[in-house]
N, C-alpha and C positions, 0 to 999 in steps of 0.2 A: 481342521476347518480351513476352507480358502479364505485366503486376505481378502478384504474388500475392495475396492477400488476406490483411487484418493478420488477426493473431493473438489480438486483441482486440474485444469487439463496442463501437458508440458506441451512446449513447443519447441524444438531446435533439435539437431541430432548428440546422440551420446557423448559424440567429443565436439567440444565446444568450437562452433566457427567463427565464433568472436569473445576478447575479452570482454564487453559488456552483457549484461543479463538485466531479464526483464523480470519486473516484479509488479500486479496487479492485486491487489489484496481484496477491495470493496468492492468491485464491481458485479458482485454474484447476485445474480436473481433467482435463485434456489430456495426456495420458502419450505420447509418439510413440515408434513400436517400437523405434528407436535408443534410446532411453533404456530401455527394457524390456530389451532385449538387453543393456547396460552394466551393468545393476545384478548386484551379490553378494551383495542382501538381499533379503527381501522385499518385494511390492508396499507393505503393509503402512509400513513403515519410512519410507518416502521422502512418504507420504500426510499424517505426520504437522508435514509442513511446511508445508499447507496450512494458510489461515483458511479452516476447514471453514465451507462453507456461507457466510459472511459475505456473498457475494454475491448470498444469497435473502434476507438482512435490507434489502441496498440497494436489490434490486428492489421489495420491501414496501413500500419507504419513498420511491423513487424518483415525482415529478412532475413529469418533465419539463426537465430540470435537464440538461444536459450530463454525462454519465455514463458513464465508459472500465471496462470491465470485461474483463480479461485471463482470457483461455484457455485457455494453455500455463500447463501446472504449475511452480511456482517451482522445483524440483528442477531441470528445463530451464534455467532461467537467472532469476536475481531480479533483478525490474526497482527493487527496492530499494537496490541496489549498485548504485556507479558503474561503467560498463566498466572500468577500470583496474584493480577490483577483483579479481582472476585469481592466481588460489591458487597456487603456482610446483609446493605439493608435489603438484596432479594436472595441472593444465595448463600440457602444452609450452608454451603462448603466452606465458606470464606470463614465463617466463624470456629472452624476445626483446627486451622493452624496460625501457630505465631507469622508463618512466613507472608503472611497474605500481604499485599501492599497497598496503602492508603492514598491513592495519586490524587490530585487535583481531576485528574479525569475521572476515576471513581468519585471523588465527594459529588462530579457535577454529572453524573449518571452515567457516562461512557467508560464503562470498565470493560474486560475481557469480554462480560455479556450486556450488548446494553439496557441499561434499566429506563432510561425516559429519552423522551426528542420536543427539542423547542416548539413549542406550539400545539403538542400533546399531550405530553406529560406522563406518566406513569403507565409503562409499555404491556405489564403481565397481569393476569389474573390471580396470581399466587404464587408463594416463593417457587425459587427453581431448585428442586433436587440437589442435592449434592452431587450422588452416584452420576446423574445426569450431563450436571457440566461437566465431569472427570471424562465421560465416554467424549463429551466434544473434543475437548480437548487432546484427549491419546487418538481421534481419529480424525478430525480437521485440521488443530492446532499444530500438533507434534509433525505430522509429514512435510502438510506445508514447508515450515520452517527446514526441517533435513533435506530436502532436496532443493532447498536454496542454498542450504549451507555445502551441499553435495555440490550444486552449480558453479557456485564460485570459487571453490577449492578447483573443479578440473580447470576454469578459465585461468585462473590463479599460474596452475601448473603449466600452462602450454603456452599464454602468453607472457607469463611475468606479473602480472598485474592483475585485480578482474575491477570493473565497476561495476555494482549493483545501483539500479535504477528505478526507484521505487516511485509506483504511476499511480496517481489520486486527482482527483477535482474536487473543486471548490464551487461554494455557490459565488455570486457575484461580490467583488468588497463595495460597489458602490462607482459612478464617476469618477474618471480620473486618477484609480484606484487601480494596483497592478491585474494585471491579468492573468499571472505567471508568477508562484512562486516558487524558490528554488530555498531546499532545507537541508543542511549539512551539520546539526546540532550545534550550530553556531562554532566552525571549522574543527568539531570533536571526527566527525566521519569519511570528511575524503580532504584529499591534496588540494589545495585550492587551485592548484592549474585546473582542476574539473569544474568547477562552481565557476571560473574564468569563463573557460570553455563554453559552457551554457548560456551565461548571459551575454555572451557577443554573440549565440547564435540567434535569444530571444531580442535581443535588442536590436537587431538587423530587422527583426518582423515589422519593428514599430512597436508592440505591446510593451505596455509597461511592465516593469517586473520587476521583483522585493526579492531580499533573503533574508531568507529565517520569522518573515513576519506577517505574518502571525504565523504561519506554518515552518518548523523547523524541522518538521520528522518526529518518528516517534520510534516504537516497539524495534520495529524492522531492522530501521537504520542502526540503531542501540546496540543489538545482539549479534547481528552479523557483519557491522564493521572493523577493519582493522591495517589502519589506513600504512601505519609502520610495517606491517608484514606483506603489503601491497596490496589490501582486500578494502575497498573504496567503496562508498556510498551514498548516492545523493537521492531527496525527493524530491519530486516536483508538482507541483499543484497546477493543473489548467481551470481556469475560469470555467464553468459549462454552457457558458452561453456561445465560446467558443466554436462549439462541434454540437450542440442542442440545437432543436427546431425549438420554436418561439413559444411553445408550451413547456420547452424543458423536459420533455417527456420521451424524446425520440431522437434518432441521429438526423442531423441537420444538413444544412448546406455546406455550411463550416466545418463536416470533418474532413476532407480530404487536406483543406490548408494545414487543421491542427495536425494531422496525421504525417504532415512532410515538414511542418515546424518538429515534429517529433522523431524524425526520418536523419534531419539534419543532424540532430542535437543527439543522439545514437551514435551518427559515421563521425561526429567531430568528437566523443569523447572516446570511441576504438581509436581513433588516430594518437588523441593525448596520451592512452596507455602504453603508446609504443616507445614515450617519450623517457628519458631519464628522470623527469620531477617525479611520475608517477609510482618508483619504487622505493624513492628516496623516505628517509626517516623524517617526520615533522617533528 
């Protein structure tokens, strides 16, 4: 039987033309009709889990760069969450093994599949399969993550170094509030010359911008960082009002600025992996 085709599009050629790598997780609007037919709410509801559009800010900003961009809508399964991550109170499977993990994101509905969204509440008609999420998982979850982990092993190898660059949006935190957050699991995931790197390149814009707060990273950053063996990784969260049109619903006037803040912050962290902090042991 033929493999099926991922779920995810790549972008960059075989050998890596830059130590940095792109990584889009949420930005999928892939709704497959078993998930249409599962929901109790509207389409509406479950859409708002995506990083709307973020994906048209990577492509803007995208040269060539190794660049994993997912498909399948994170409602499906978040490639954010570890598999283990499996909610007991919708999914049969969770309750089969001791291994499953009880996060604070699980107790608050965002597990591997998510179970509810603020302002809706209770996402399925009925628990989810077991046998079900297992197929998402060996066919969304599992590749994804291998040809990320494939990506920055060959950057790894040819430049010394790789940084994975893990691209998400936020809704707004409010006035006065950053616009721009940068997450390195509180300096567990990259060299802090990189987290440096970034905020002189966001601070030059004028936006505000935090780290680690509220957004530190999650799954991604966790599994394929390693920052002693020179395999580095930061997230980043942009505002969507950003690169959104004034319904938040559509790309804006604002993506082309986000898209070369994001351009920037790309050529200045290839540059830092060329540096000696970046192999050095923390």
């Amino acid at each position: 039987m033929a493999a099926s085709s991922p779920s995810f599009d790549r972008y960059g050629s075989v050998l890596p033309a830059s130590p940095v790598v792109l990584s889009v997780p949420h930005a999928g609007r892939d709704y497959p009709l078993a998930l249409r037919a599962a929901l109790r709410v509207p389409m509406a509801a479950v859409t708002i889990l995506e990083d709307r559009h973020i994906d048209a800010v990577a492509l803007a900003a995208h040269s060539g760069e190794t660049m994993l961009i997912q498909r399948r809508a994170r409602a499906w399964i978040d490639l954010n969450r570890s598999e283990l991550e499996r909610d007991p109170a919708i999914d049969e499977g969770a309750v089969w093994t001791a291994l499953s993990q009880t996060s604070s994101k699980v107790r608050g509905g965002l597990g591997l599949v998510p179970r509810r969204v603020a302002g809706a509440g209770e996402l399925w008609r009925r628990r989810l399969d077991a046998y079900d999420v297992a197929a998402r998982i060996r066919e969304d979850h599992r590749p994804y993550h291998a040809e990320l982990a494939t990506a920055l092993a060959a950057a790894q190898a040819r430049f010394g170094a790789a940084v994975l660059l893990d691209l998400h949006s936020m809704p707004s935190l409010g006035p006065g509030k950053p616009r721009i957050v940068i997450g390195d699991r509180f300096g567990r995931s990259a060299n802090a010359c990189f987290v440096a790197a970034i905020e002189a390149v966001v601070e030059a814009t004028g936006h505000p911008v935090a780290l680690n707060t509220p957004y530190a990273g999650g799954h991604i950053l966790e599994s394929h960082a390693r920052p002693t063996s020179g395999v580095h990784a930061v997230q980043i969260e942009f505002d969507r009002s950003l690169y959104l049109d004034p319904a938040g619903d559509g790309p804006g006037d604002g993506l082309a600025a986000t898209a070369a803040v994001l351009r920037r912050i790309i050529d200045t962290l290839a540059e830092a992996a060329a540096g000696p902090l970046s192999v050095a042991a923390e």
